[in-house]
N, C-alpha and C positions, 0 to 999 in steps of 0.2 A: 504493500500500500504506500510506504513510505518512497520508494524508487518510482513509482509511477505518479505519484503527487508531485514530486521534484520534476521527473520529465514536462509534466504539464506546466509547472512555472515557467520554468527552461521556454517552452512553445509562446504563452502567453508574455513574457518579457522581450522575447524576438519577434512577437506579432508589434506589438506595441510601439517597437523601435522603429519597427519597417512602415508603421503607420505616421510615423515622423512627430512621437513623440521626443520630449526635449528635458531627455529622465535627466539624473545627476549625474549618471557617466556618459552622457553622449558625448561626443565631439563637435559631430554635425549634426544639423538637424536630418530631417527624411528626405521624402520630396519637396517639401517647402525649403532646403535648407541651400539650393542655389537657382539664382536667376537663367531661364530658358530652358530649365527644363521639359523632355517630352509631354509635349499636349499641357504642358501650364503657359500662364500668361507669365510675362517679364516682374519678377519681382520690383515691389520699389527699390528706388538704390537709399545708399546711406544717409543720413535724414544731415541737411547741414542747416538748423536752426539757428535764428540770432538766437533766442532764448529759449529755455527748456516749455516753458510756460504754451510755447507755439510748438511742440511736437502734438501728435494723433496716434492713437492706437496705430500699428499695423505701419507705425516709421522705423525705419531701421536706424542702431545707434552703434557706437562703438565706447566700450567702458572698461577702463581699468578697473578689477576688484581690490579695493584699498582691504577688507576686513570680513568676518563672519556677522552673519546679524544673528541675532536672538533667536530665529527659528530655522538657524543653522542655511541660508542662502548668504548667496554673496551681495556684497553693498558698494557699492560705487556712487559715481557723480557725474551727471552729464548737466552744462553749463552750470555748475555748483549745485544741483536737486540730485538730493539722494534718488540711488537708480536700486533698485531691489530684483536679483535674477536669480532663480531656482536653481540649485545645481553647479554654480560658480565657484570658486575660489578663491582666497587672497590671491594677489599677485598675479592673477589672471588677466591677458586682454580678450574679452567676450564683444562678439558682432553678435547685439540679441534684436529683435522684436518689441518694440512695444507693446503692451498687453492693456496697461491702463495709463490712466493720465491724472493723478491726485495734485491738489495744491502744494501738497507738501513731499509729495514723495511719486518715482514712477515704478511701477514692475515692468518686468522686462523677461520672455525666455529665451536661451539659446539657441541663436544658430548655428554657431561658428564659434570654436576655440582658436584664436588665431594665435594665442601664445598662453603655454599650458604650465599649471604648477608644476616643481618637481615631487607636490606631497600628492598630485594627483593618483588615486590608484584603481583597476579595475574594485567594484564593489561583492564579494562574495557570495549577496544573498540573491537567487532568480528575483525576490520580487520586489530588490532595494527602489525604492521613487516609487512602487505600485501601492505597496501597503500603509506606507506613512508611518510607521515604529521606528523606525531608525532616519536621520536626516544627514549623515555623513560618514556613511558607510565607504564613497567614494574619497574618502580623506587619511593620507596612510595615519597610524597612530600618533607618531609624534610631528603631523602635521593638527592630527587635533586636540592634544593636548596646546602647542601655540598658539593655536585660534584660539582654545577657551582663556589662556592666560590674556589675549589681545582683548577678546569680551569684557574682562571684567576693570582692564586698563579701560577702556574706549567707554564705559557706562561710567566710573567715577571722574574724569575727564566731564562726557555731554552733562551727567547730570548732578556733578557736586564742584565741581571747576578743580578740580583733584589732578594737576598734572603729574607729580610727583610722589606716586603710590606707592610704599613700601610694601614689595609685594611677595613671599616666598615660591619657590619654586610650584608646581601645580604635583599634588599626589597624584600620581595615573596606578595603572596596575599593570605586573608584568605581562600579564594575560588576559586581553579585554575581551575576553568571547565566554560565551557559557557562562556571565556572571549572575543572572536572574532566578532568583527563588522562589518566582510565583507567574502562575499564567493566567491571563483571564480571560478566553477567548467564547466568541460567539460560534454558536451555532447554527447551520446554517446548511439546505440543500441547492446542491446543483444536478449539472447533467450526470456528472462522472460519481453521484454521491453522497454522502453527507460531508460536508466539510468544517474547521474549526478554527476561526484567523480573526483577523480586524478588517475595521471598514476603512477602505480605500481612502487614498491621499483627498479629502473634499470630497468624496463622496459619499454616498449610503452602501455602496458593493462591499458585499463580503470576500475578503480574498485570507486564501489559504495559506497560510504558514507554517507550515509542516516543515520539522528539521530546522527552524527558526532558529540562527547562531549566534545570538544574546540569550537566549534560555537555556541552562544548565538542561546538560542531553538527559540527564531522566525526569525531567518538566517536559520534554519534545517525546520519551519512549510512551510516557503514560498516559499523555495528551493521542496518540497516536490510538494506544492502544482501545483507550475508553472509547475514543470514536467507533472503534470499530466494532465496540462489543453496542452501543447505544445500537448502528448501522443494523450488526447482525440481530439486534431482539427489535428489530421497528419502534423503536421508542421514538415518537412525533414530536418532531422539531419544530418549537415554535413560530409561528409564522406573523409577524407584527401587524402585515396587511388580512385585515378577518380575524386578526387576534385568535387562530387557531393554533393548534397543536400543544407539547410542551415547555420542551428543556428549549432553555433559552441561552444557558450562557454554561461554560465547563470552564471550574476553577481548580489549579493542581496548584501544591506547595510543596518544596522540598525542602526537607531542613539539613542543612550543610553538613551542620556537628553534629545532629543527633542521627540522618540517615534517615528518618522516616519520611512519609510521604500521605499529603492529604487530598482527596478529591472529593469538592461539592459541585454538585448540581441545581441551578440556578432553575428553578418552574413556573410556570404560572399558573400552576394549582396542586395543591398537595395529595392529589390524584396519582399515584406513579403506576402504569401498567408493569406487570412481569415481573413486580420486588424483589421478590427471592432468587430470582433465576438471576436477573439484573447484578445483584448482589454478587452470587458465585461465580456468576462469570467474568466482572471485573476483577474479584481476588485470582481466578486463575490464572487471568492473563496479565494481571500484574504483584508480584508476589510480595514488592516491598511496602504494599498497601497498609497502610495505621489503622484510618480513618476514610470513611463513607459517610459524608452527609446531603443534604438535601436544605435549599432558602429557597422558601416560596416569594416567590415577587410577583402579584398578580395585575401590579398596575402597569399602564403604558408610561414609562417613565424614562431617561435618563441615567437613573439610578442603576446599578446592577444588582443590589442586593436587595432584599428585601426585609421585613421587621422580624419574621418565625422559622427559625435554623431547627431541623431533626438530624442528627445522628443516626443512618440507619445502618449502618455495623462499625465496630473497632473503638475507639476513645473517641472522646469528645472532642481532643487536641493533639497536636501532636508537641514535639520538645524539639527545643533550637537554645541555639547560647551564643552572648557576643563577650568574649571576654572570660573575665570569672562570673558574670552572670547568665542565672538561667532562666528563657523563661519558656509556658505555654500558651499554645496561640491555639485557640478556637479557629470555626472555619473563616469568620467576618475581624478576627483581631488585626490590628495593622502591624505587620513586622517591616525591617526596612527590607529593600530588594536586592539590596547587594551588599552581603554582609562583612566579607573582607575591606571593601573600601569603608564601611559603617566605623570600622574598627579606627580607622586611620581618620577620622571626621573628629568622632569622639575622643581620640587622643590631641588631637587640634585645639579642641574647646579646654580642655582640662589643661595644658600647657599656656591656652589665653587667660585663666581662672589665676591662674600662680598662686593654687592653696597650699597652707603648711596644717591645714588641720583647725584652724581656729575662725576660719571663716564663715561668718553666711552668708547662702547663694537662695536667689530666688532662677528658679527654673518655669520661664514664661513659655505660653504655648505648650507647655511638656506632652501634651501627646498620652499616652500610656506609661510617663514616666523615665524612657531609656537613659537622657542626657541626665537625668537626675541624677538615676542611678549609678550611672556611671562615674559623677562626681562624689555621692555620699561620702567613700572611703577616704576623702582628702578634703572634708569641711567638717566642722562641727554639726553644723544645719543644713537643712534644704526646705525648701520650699517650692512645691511644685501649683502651678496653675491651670486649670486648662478648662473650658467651654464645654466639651461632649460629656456628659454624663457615663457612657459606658467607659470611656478610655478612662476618666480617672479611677474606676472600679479595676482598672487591669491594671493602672498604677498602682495602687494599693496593694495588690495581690502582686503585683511583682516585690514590692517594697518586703511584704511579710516571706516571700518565698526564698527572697536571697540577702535576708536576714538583715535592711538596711533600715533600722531601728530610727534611724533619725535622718532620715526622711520623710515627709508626711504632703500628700497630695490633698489641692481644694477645687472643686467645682467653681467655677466662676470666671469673669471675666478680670484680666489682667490689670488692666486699668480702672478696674472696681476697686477687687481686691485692694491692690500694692498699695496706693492712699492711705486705706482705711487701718492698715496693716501699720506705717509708719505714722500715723496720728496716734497709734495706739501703745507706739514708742520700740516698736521693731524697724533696723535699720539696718540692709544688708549690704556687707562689702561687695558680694558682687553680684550683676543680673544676668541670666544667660537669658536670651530670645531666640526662637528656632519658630516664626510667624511663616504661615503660606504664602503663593507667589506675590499676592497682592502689598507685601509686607508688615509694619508696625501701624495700628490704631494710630492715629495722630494724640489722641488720649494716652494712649499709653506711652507715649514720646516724651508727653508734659510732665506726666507721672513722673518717670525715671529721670527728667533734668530735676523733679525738686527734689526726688527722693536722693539724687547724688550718692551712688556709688562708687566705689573708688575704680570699679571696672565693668565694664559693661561687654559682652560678649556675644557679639551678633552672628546667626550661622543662617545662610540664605540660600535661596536655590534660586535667585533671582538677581542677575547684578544690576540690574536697572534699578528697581524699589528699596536694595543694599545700598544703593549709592547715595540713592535722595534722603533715604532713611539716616544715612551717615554723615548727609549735609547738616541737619538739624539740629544734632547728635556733638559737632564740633561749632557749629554757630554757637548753642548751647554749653560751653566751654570744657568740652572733650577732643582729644586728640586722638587720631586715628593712631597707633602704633604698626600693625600690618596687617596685611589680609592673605591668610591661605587657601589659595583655589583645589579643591577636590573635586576627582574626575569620578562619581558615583554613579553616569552610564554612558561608559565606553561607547562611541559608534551615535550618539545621539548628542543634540546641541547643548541638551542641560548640563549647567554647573554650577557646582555647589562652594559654598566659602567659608570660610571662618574670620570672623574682621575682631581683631581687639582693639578697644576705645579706652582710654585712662583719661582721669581729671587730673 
């Protein structure tokens, strides 16, 4: 199954090219990609505009790529208007297409590599630019480790006037393939099938990802395998249009250090045909099986999960460890995705902390606790915050399960909290923040200028919202000390940082 799923990538990647698509490894485009070709009209020629403002869709330009952008495309400038083009490069000269024409910014796709990175490299996976999971797969590794370090230079620069970033080297890994510990893919029939992947780059198609070379190959055996046991017992694939069928979405975990291995299944009704048979036949056909459960999700949502999880054979969780801590994760728990670089994150923040033991640390945003925990052994105190009601219940049970007696998690909002906290005569030496892409509450910005810290400890998955957040942060009379870039997923544009701030 697995060799004839690839061949068909293989066919659908080489259809696509020859259709004159303008994936991230082309060179040229197809038939659009030169003038007079058989039975086309003469293309236009290269657009020579006084100003950017007068170009038109469908003019041709020619642009040097100065940098990566944020969603991993190349960024140029044609008469000074940033130029935005799919699949480009630093250091690249691209002859692209106009696509659109914004006041402030133009897209642009490739026609023509008229002068090519040396970090250019063919991309491994059949369906790199089809499925949209990876956005620089076409970029050798320590072509994109550069670019991420350039990112997070080039956002505190636009957006904090930060020329002068004190910045450490970028943590990459030796080996950026196979790092993913969790899959969550849809379901989904075609001609050749049932199939199990994400939806296309902009689109609603489901494409297949079978053998997918960011997921840890027994996330790709088991993912493989359950399909085909679902396949073989006819168990009805949910269908969005008519809201027919069931299984909706196939979620596998594997845990690194402990070796076991979780699969739920996503329904829209807690209806399951063939239980028991369903049951026996995924433990045969995979033997490293924990856990089998089932989330009903009955609504048309967004969402993937839904509010009522059953276990229907094995434990309830399975065990993972980052460190000397350990914890278990239910099928809906949030664990990180790449647990080696997690290591290398969390030793980042705990080295920006500089505790000898006598410290208080408030842990904002804490999540289910991990950055807490990870600190407790080197403060006196902790204090964790965090909004979702169940995540601080897994903080707590991690806190009792690996024995971090002083640490203690609150429901709430950060910028509630923390106030109420230091009017009450609690004053912590340091704040760690670990906030989503959107970054830091403007509330909670104001909080931590009057609560004054003596460090504050920013960790982002966003250099844009890290930088602006970092503007306000040193207007506010903190000093940036440095920022370290972690590469937490190889082959994709995201990176993550660690910024320490001192008064």
């Amino acid at each position: 199954m697995k060799n004839q799923n690839q061949t068909k990538h293989e066919k659908t990647f080489k259809h696509t090219k020859k259709a004159g698509s303008k994936g991230p490894g082309s060179g040229k485009a197809g038939s659009r990609g030169g003038p007079g070709g058989p039975g086309q009209k003469m293309a236009p020629r290269v657009a020579n505009r006084e100003s950017a403002e007068e170009l038109k869709a469908g003019d041709r330009i020619v642009v040097t790529v100065k940098r990566l952008g944020i969603n991993g495309e190349g960024v140029g400038y044609y008469r000074r208007k940033a130029v935005f083009i799919g699949g480009a490069l630093p250091d690249e000269v691209i002859k692209a297409e106009v696509t659109r024409v914004e006041p402030k910014f133009i897209t642009a796709q490739i026609l023509e590599i008229e002068k090519r990175s040396p970090y250019r490299v063919e991309a491994p996976c059949p369906v790199f630019g089809i499925c949209g999971g990876c956005q620089i797969q076409h970029l050798s590794y320590e072509g994109q480790l550069k670019g991420k370090e350039d990112l997070v230079r080039e956002a505190f620069s636009r957006y904090a006037g930060m020329e002068q970033v004190k910045m450490k080297p970028i943590l990459g890994m030796d080996h950026p393939w196979g790092y993913r510990n969790k899959a969550q893919l849809q379901l989904g029939m075609q001609e050749e099938g049932m199939i199990a992947g994400l939806y296309g780059l902009d689109s609603h198609r489901l494409v297949d990802i079978t053998g997918c070379p960011i997921q840890h190959p027994k996330i790709n055996e088991a993912v493989d395998r359950a399909r085909n046991v679902l396949e073989r017992l006819k168990i009805p694939v949910y269908r969005e249009k008519g809201g027919q069928g069931l299984v909706r979405t196939l979620v596998v975990r594997w845990g690194f250090q402990s070796g076991q291995l979780q699969i739920t299944l996503v329904t829209a009704s807690d209806k399951l045909p063939q239980r028991e048979q369903l049951i026996k036949e995924l433990r045969l056909a995979i033997p490293e099986l924990t856990s089998i459960a089932m989330n009903v999700n009955p609504k048309n949502t967004s969402l993937v999960f839904g509010s009522k999880t059953f276990i229907l054979w094995g434990e309830d969780h399975i065990q993972e460890s980052l460190g000397d801590l350990d914890f278990t994760l239910s099928p809906r728990a949030f664990f990180q995705l790449n647990p080696l670089q997690t290591v290398k994150l969390y030793e980042s923040v705990r080295a920006a902390a500089g505790l000898t033991g006598r410290e208080t640390v408030v842990d904002a945003y804490c999540g289910t606790g991990t950055i807490g925990l990870w600190l407790a052994p080197y403060a006196r105190e902790v204090r964790g915050i965090e909004a979702i009601p169940e995540a601080v219940a897994d903080a707590k049970a991690n806190a009792e399960r690996n024995g971090r007696g002083n640490a203690a998690f609150h429901e709430g909002l950060a910028e509630e909290l923390l106030p109420r906290w230091v009017k009450a005569g609690f004053s912590p030496d340091v704040i760690v923040a670990d906030p989503p892409r959107t970054g830091l509450d403007p509330r909670f910005l104001e909080a931590v200028l009057r609560t004054k810290p003596k460090r504050f400890v920013y960790v982002s998955c966003n250099p844009s919202t890290l930088a602006k957040d970092c503007k306000v942060l040193t207007d506010g009379g903190y000093k940036l000390e440095w920022v370290q870039p972690v590469d937490m997923f190889p082959q994709t544009s995201h990176v993550e940082s660690v910024s320490l701030l001192v008064r």
